[in-house]
FIVEX-325320 format. One record per residue (C-alpha): chain; x, y, z. Coordinates in pm, 1 decimal. Layout:
<rs>
<r><chain>A</chain><xx>X</xx><yy>Y</yy><zz>Z</zz></r>
...
</rs>
This chain:
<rs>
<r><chain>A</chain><xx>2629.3</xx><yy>11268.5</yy><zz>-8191.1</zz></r>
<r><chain>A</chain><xx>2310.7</xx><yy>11321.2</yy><zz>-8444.9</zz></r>
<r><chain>A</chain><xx>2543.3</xx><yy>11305.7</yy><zz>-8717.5</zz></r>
<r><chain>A</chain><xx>2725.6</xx><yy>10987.3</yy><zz>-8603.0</zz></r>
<r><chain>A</chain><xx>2394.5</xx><yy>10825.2</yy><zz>-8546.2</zz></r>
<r><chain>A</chain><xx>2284.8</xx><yy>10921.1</yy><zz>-8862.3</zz></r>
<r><chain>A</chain><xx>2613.0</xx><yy>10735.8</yy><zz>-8986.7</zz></r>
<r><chain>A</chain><xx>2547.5</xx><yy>10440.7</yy><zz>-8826.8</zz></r>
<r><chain>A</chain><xx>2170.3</xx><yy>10414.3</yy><zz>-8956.8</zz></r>
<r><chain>A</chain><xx>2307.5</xx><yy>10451.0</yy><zz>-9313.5</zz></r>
<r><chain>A</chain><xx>2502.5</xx><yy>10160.2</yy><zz>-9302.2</zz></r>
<r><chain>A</chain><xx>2253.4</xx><yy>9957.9</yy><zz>-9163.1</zz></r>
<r><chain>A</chain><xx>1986.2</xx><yy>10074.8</yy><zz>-9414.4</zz></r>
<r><chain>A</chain><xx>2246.9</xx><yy>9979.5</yy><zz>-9670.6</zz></r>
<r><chain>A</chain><xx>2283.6</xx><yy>9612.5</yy><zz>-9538.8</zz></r>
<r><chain>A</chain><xx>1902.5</xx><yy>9604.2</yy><zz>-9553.0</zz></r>
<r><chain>A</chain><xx>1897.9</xx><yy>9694.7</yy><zz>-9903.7</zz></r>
<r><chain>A</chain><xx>2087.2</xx><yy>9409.5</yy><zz>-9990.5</zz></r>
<r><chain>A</chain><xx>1890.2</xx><yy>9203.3</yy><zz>-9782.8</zz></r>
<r><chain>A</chain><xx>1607.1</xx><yy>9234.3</yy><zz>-9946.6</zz></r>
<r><chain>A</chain><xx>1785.4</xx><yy>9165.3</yy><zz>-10256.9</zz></r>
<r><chain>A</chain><xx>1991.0</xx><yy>8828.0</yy><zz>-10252.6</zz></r>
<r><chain>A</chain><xx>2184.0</xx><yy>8845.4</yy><zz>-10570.9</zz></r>
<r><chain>A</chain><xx>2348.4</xx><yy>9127.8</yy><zz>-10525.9</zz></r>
<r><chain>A</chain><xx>2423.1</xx><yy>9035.7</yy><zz>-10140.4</zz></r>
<r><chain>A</chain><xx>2561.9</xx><yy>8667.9</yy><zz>-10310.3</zz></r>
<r><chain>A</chain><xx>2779.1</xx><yy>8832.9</yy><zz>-10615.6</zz></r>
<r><chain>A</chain><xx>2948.8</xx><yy>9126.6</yy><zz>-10367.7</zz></r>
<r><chain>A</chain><xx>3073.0</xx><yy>8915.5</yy><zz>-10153.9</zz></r>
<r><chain>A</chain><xx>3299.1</xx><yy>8720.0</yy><zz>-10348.7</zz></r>
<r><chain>A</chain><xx>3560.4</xx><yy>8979.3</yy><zz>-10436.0</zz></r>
<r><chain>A</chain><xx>3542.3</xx><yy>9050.6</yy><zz>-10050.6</zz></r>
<r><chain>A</chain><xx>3636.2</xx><yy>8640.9</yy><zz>-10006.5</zz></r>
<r><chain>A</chain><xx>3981.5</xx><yy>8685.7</yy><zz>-10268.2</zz></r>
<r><chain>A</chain><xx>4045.2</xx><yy>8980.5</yy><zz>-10096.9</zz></r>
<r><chain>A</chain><xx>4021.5</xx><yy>8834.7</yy><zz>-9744.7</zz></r>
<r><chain>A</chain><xx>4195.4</xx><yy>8523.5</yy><zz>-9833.3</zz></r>
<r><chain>A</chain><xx>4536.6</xx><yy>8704.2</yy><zz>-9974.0</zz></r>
<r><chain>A</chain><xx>4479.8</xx><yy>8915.8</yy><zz>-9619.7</zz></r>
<r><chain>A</chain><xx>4503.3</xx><yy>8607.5</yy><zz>-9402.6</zz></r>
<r><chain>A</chain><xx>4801.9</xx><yy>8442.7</yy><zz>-9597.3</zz></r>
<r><chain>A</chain><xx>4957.9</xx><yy>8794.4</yy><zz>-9535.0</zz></r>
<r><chain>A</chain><xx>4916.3</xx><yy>8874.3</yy><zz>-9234.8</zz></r>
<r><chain>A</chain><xx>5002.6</xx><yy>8472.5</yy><zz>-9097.2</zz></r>
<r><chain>A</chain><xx>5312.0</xx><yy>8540.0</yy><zz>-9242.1</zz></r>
<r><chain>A</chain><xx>5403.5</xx><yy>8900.8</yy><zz>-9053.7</zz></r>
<r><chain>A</chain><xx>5270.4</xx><yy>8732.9</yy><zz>-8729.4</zz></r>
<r><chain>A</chain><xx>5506.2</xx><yy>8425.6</yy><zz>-8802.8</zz></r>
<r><chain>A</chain><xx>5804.4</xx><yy>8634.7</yy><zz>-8895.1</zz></r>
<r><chain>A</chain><xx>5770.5</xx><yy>8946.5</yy><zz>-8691.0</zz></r>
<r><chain>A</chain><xx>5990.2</xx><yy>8817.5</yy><zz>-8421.7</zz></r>
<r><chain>A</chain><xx>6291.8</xx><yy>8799.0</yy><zz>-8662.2</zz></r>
<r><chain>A</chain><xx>6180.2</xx><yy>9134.3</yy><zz>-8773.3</zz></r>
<r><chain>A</chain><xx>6225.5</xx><yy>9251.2</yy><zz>-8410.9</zz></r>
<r><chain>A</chain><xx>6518.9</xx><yy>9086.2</yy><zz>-8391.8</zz></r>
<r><chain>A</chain><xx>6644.3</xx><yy>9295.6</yy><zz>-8693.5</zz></r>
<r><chain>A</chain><xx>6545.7</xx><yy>9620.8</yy><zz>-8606.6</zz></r>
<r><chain>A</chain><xx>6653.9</xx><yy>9647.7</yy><zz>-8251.1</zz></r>
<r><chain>A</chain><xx>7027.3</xx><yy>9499.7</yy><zz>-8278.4</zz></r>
<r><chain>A</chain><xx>7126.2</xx><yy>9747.0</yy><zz>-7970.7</zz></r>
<r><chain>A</chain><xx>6915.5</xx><yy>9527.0</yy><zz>-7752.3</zz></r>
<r><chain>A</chain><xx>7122.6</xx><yy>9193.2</yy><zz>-7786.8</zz></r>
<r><chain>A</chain><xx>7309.9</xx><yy>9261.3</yy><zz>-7474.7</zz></r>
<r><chain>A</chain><xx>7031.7</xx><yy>9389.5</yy><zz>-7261.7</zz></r>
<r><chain>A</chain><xx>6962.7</xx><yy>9151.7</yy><zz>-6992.6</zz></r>
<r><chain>A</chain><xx>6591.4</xx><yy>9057.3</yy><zz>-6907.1</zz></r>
<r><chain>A</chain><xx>6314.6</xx><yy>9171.1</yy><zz>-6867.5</zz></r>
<r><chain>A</chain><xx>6441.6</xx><yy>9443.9</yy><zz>-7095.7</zz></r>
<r><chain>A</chain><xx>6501.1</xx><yy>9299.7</yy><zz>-7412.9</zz></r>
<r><chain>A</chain><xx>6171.0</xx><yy>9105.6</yy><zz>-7451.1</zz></r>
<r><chain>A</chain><xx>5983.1</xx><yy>9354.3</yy><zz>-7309.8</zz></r>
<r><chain>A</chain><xx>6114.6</xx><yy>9588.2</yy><zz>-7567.1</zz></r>
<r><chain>A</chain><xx>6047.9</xx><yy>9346.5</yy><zz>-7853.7</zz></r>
<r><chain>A</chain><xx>5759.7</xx><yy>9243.6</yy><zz>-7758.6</zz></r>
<r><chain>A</chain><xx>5605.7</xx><yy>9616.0</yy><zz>-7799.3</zz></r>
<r><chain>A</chain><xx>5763.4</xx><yy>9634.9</yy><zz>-8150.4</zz></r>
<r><chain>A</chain><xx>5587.7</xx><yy>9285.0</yy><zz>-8231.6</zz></r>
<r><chain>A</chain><xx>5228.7</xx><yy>9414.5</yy><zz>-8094.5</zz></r>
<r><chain>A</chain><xx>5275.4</xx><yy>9752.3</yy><zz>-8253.1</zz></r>
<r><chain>A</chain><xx>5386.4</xx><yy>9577.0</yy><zz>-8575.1</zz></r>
<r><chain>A</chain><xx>5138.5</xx><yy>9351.2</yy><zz>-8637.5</zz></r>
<r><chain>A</chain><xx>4888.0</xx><yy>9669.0</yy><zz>-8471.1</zz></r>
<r><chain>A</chain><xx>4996.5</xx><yy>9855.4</yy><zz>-8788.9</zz></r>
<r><chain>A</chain><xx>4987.4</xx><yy>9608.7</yy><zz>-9029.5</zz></r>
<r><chain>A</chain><xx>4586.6</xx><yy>9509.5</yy><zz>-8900.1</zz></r>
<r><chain>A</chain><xx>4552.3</xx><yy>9864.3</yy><zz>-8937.7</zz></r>
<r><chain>A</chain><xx>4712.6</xx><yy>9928.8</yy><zz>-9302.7</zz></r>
<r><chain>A</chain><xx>4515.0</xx><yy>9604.6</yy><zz>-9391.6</zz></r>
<r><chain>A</chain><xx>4164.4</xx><yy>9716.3</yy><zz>-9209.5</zz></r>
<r><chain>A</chain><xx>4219.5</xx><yy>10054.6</yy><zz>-9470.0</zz></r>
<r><chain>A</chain><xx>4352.8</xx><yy>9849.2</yy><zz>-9757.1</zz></r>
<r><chain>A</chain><xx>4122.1</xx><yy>9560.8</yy><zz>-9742.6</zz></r>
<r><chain>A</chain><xx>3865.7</xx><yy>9792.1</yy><zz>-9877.2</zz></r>
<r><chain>A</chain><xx>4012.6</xx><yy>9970.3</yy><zz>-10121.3</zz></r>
<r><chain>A</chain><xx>4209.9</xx><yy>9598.3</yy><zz>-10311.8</zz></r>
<r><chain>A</chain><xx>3802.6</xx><yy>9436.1</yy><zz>-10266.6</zz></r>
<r><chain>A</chain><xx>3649.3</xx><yy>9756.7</yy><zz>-10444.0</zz></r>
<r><chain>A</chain><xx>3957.3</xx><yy>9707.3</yy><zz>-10717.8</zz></r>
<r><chain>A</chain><xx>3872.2</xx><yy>9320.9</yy><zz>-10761.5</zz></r>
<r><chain>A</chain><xx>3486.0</xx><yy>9365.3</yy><zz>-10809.5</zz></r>
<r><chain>A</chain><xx>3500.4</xx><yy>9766.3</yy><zz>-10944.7</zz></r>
<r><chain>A</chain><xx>3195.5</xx><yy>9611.8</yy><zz>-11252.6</zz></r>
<r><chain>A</chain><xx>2966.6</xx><yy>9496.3</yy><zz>-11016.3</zz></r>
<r><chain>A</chain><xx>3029.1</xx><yy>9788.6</yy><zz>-10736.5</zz></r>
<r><chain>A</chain><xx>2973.1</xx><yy>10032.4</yy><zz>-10979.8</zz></r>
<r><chain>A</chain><xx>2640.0</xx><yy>9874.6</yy><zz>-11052.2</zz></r>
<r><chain>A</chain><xx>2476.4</xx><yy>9842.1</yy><zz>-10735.8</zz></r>
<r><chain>A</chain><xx>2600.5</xx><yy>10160.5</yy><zz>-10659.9</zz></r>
<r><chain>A</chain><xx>2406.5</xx><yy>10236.0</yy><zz>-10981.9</zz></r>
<r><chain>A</chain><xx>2069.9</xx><yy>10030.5</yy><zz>-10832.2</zz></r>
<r><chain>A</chain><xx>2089.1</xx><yy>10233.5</yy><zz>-10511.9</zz></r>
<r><chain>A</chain><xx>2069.6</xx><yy>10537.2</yy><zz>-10671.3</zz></r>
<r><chain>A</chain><xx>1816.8</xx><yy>10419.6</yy><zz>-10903.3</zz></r>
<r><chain>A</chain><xx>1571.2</xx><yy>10277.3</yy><zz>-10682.2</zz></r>
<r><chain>A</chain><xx>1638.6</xx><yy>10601.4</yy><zz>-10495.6</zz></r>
<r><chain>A</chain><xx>1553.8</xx><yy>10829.4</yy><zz>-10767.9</zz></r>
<r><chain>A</chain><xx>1770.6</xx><yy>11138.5</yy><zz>-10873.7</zz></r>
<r><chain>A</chain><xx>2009.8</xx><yy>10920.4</yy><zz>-11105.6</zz></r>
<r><chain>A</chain><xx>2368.7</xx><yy>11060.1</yy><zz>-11214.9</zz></r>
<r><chain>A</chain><xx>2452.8</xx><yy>11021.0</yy><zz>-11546.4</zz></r>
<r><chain>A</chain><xx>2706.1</xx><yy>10744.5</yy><zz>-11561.2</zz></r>
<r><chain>A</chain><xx>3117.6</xx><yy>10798.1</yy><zz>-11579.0</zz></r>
<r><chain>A</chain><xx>3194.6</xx><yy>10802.0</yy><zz>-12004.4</zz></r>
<r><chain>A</chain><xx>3524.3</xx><yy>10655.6</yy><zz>-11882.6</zz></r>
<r><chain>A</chain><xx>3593.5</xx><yy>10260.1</yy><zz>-12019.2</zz></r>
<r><chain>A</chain><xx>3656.1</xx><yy>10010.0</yy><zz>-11767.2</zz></r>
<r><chain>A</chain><xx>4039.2</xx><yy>10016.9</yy><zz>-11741.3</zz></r>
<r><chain>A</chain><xx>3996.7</xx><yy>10424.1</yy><zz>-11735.3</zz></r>
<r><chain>A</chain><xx>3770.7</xx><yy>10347.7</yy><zz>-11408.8</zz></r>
<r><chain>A</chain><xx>4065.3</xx><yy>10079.0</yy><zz>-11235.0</zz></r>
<r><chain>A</chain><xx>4344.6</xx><yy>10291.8</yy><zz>-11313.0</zz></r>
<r><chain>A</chain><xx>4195.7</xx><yy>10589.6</yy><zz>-11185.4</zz></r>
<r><chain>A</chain><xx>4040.6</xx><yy>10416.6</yy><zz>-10852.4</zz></r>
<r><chain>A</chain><xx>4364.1</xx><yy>10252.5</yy><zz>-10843.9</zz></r>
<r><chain>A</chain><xx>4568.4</xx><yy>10598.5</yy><zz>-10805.4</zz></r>
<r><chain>A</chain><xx>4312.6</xx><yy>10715.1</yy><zz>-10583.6</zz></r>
<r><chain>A</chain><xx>4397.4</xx><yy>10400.7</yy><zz>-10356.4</zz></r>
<r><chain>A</chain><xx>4721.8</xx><yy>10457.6</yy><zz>-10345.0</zz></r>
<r><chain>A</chain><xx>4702.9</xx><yy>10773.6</yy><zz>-10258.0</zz></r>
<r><chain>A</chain><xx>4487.4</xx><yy>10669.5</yy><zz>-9951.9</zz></r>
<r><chain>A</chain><xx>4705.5</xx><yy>10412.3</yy><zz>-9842.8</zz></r>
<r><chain>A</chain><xx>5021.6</xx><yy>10678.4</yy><zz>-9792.0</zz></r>
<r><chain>A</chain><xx>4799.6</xx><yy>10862.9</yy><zz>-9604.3</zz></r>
<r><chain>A</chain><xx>4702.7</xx><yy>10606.3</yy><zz>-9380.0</zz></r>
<r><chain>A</chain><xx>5077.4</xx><yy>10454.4</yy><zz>-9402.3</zz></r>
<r><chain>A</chain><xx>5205.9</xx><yy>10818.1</yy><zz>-9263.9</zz></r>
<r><chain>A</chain><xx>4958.2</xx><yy>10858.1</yy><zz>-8961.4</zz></r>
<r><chain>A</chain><xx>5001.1</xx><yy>10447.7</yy><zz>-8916.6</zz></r>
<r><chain>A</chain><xx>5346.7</xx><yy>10506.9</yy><zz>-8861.2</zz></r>
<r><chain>A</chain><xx>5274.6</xx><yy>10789.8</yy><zz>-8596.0</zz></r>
<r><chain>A</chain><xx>5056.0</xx><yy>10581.7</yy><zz>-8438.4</zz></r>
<r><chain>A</chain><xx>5296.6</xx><yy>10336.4</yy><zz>-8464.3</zz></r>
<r><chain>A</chain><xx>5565.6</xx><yy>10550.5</yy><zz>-8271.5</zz></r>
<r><chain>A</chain><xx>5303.1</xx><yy>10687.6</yy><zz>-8025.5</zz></r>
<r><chain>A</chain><xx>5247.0</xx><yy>10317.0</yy><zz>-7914.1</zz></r>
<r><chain>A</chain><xx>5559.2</xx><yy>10304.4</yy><zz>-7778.3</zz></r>
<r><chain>A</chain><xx>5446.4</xx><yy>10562.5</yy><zz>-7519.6</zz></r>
<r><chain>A</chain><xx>5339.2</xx><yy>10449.0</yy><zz>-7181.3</zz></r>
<r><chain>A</chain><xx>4942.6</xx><yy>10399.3</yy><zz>-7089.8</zz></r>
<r><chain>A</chain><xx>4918.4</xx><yy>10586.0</yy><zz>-7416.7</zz></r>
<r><chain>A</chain><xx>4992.5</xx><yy>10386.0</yy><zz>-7613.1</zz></r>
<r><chain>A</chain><xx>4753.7</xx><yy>10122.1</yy><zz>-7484.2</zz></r>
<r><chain>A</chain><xx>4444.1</xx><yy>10356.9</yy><zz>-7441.4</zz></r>
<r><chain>A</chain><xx>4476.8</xx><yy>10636.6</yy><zz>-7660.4</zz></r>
<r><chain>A</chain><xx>4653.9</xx><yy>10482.3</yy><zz>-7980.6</zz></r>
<r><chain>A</chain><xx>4379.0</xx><yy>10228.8</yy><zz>-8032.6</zz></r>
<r><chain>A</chain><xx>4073.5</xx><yy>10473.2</yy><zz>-8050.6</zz></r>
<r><chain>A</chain><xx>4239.1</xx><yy>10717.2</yy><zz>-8234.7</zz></r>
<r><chain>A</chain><xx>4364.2</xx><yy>10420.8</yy><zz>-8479.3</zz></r>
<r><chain>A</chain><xx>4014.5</xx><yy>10299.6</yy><zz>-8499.8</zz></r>
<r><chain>A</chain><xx>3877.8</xx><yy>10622.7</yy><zz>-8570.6</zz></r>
<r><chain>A</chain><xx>4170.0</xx><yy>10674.3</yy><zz>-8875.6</zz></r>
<r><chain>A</chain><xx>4010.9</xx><yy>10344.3</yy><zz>-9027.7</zz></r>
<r><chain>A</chain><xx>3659.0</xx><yy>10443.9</yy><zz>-9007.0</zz></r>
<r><chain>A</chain><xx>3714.1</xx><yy>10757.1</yy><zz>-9155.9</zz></r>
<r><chain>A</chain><xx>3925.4</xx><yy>10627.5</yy><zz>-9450.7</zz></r>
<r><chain>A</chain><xx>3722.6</xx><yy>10359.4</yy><zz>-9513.4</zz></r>
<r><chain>A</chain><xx>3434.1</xx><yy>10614.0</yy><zz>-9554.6</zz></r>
<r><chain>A</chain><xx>3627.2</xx><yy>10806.4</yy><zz>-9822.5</zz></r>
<r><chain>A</chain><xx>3730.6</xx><yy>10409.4</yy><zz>-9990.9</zz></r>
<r><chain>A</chain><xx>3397.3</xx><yy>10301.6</yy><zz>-10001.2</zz></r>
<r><chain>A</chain><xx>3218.4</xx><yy>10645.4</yy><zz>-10122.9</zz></r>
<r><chain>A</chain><xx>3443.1</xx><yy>10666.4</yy><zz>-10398.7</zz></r>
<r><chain>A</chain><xx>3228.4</xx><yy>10445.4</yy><zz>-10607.1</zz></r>
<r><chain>A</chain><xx>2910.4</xx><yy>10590.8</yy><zz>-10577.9</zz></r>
<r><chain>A</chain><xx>3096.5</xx><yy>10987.6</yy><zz>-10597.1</zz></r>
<r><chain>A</chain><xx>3279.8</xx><yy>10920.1</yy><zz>-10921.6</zz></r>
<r><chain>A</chain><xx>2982.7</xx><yy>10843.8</yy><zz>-11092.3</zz></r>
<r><chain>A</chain><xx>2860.6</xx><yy>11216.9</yy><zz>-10993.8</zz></r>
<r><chain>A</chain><xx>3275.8</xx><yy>11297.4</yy><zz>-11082.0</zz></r>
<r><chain>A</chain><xx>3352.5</xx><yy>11416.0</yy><zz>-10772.9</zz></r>
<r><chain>A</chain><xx>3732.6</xx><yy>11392.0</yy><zz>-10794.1</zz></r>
<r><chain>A</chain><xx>3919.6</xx><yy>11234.5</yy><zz>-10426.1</zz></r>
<r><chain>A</chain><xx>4025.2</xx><yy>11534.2</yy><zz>-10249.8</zz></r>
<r><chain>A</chain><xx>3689.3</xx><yy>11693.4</yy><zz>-10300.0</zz></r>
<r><chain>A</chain><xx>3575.9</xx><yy>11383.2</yy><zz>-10174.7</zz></r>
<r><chain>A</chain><xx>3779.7</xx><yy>11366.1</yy><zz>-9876.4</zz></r>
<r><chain>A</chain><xx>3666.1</xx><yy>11786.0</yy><zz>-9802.5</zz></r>
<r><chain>A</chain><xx>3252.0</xx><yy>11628.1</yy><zz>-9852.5</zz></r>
<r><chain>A</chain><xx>3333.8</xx><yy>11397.1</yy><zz>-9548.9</zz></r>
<r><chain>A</chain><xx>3530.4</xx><yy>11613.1</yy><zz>-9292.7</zz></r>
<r><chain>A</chain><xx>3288.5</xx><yy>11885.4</yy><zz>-9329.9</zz></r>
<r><chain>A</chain><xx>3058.6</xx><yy>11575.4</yy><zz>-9217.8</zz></r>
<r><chain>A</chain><xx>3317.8</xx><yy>11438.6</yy><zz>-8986.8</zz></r>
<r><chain>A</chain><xx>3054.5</xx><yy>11266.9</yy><zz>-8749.5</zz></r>
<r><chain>A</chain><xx>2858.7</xx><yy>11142.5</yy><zz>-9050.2</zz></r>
<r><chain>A</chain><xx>3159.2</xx><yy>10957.6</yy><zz>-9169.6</zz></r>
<r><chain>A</chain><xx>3306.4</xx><yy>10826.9</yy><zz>-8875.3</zz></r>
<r><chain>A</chain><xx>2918.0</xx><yy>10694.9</yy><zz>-8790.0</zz></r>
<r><chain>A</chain><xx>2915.2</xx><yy>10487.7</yy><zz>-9103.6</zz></r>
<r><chain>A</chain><xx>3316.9</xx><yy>10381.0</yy><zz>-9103.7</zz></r>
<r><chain>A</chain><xx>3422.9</xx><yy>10318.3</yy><zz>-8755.9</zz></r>
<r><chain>A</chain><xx>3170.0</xx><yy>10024.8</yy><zz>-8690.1</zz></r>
<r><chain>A</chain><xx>3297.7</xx><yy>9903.8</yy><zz>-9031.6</zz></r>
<r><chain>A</chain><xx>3636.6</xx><yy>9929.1</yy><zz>-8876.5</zz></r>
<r><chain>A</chain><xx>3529.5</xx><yy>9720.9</yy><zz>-8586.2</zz></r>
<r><chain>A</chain><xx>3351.5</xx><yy>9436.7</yy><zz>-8757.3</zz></r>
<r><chain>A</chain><xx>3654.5</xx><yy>9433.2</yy><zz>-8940.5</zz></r>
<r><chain>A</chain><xx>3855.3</xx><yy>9266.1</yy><zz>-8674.1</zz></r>
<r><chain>A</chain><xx>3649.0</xx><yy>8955.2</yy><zz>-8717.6</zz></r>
<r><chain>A</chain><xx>3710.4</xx><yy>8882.0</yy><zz>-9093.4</zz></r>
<r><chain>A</chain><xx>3440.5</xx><yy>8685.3</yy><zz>-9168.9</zz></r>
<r><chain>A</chain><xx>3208.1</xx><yy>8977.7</yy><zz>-9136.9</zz></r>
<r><chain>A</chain><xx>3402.0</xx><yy>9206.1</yy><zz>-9338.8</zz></r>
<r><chain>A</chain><xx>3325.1</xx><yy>8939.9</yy><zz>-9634.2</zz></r>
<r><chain>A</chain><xx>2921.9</xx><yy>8947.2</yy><zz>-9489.6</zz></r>
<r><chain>A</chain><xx>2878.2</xx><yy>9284.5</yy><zz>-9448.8</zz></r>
<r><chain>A</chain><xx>3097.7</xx><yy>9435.1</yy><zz>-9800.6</zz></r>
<r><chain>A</chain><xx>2777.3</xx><yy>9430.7</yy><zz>-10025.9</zz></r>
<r><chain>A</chain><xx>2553.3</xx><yy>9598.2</yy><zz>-9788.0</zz></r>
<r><chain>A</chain><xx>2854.5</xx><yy>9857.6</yy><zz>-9693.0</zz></r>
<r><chain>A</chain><xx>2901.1</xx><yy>9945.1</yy><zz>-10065.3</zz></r>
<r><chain>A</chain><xx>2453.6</xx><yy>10039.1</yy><zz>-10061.6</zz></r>
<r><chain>A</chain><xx>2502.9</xx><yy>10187.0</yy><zz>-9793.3</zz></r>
<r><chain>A</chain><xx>2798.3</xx><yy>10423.5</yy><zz>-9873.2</zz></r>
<r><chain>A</chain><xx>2586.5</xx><yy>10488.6</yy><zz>-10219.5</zz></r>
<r><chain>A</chain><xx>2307.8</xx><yy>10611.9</yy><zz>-9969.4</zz></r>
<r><chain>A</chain><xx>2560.9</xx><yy>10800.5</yy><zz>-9751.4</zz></r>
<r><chain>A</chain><xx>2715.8</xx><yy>10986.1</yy><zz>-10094.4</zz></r>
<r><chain>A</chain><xx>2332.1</xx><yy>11058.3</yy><zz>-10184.6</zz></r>
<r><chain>A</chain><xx>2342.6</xx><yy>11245.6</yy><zz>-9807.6</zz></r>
<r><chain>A</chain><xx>2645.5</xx><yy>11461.3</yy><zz>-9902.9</zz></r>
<r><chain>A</chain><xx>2544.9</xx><yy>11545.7</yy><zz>-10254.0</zz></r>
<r><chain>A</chain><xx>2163.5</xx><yy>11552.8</yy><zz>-10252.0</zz></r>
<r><chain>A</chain><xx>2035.8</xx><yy>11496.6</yy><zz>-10588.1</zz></r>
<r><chain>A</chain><xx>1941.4</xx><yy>11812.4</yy><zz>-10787.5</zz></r>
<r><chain>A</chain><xx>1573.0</xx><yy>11888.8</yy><zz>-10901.0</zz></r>
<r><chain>A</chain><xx>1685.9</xx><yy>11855.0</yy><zz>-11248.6</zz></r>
<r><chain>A</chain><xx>1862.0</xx><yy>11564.3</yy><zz>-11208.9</zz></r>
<r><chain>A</chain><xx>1514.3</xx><yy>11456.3</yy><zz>-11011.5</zz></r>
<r><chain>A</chain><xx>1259.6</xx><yy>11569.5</yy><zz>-11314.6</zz></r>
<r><chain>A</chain><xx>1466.6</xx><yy>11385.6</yy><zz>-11556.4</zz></r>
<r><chain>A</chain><xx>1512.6</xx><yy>11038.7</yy><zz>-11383.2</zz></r>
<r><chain>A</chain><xx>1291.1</xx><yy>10727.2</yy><zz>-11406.2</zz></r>
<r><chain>A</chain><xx>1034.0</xx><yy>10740.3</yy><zz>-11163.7</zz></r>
<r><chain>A</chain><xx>1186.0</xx><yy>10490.3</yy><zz>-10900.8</zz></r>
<r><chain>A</chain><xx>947.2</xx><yy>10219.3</yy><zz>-10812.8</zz></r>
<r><chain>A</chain><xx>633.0</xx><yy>10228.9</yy><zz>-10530.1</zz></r>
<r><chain>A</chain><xx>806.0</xx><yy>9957.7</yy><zz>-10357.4</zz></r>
<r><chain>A</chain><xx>1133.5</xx><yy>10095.4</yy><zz>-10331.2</zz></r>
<r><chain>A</chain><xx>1044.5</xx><yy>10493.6</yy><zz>-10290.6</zz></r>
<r><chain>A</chain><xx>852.7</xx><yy>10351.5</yy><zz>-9962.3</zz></r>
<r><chain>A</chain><xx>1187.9</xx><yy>10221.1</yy><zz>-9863.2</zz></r>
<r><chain>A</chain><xx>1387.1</xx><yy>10490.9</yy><zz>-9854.8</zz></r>
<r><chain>A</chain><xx>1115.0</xx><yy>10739.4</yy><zz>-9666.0</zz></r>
<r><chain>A</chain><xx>1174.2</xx><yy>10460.7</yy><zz>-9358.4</zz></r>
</rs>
């Protein structure tokens, strides 16, 4: 429970970093608005359609009589648009950090700064930087796709499917969106993903502290486009609590500012 806690205070510390800095809170959230409007123009059209999808996938209900049939297709359309919320709650994340990877990678380069103990930045170009955080996406995303669809087929299950699915689900999407949104901040100290993924399970608690109320404020989409800014300071802060900075790494960075050392001893 410490370490969840501790989770939970990094992400709001990170949201009152960017606070107390309004361009940086302006300019992050507009990759989160592109993201989030291709999200709602997706998922309108699997709520619109998913009925026909039912339709499609259980043919060898046609003849059942009712309540059978639309009971029957009527868990397939909750657990199908369940799973796609889901697959976008992880993806969101990962597509927003693609769109505005430039200016990510520098606040995640201002946190650390004004925290003192600065990496030495990736000698990768640009493009280098997309494609790799690109593969390392996609590589999330069939991981979440595979336990989705076990979730998926566990909803199908009586009382748990209404009780135990969802937690477990939300706890999935904290967690990966934990390992999405430290990915900026841990390939600047070249941290490749699986090593990254190991960093936060050995902190399990830690992670699903900072993700899971990510995941929840998620489900009002609005705040996901409020909150993206102060969620990419705060997983900088969070990678800076898995990888403490080095006393070398210390000796030779810039002196960080009074103001902002002050901050971070709160």
């Amino acid at each position: 429970m410490r370490d969840f806690a501790a989770g939970v205070g990094l992400l709001f510390k990170g949201q009152r970093w960017v606070a107390g800095r309004g361009r940086w809170w302006g300019f992050g959230m507009i990759p989160a608005l592109i993201a989030l409007v291709g999200y709602v123009v997706a998922l309108t059209a699997l709520a619109v359609w998913s009925g026909d999808l039912a339709r499609w996938a259980t043919p060898f209900a046609d003849g059942w009589g009712s309540p059978w049939q639309g009971l029957l297709r009527g868990v397939f359309v909750a657990a199908l648009i369940g799973g796609g919320l889901l697959l976008a709650m992880v993806s969101f994340t990962a597509v927003t950090l693609l769109i505005g990877q430039p200016f990510y990678e520098s606040l995640a380069a201002k946190v650390d700064e004004t925290g003192g103990g600065v990496p030495a930045a990736p000698g990768q170009s640009l493009w280098r930087e997309l494609v790799v955080a690109a593969g390392d996406s996609l590589r999330v995303l069939v991981r979440v796709a595979g336990i989705g669809l076990l979730l998926f087929l566990c909803g199908f299950v009586p009382v748990v499917g209404q009780t135990v699915v969802p937690v477990v689900g939300m706890g999935v999407s904290g967690f990966f969106l934990a390992v999405e949104l430290t990915a900026v901040a841990l390939q600047r100290r070249g941290i490749p993903q699986r090593e990254r993924i190991r960093l936060l399970r050995g902190r399990l608690g830690l992670a699903l502290g900072f993700g899971v109320p990510l995941a929840l404020l998620a489900l009002v989409p609005v705040l996901t486009v409020v909150v993206m800014p102060g969620a990419v300071a705060g997983a900088t802060l969070l990678a800076r609590e898995l990888l403490p900075a080095e006393p070398a790494v210390e000796e030779a960075a810039a002196e960080p500012d009074p103001e902002n050392a002050a901050y971070f001893r709160k």
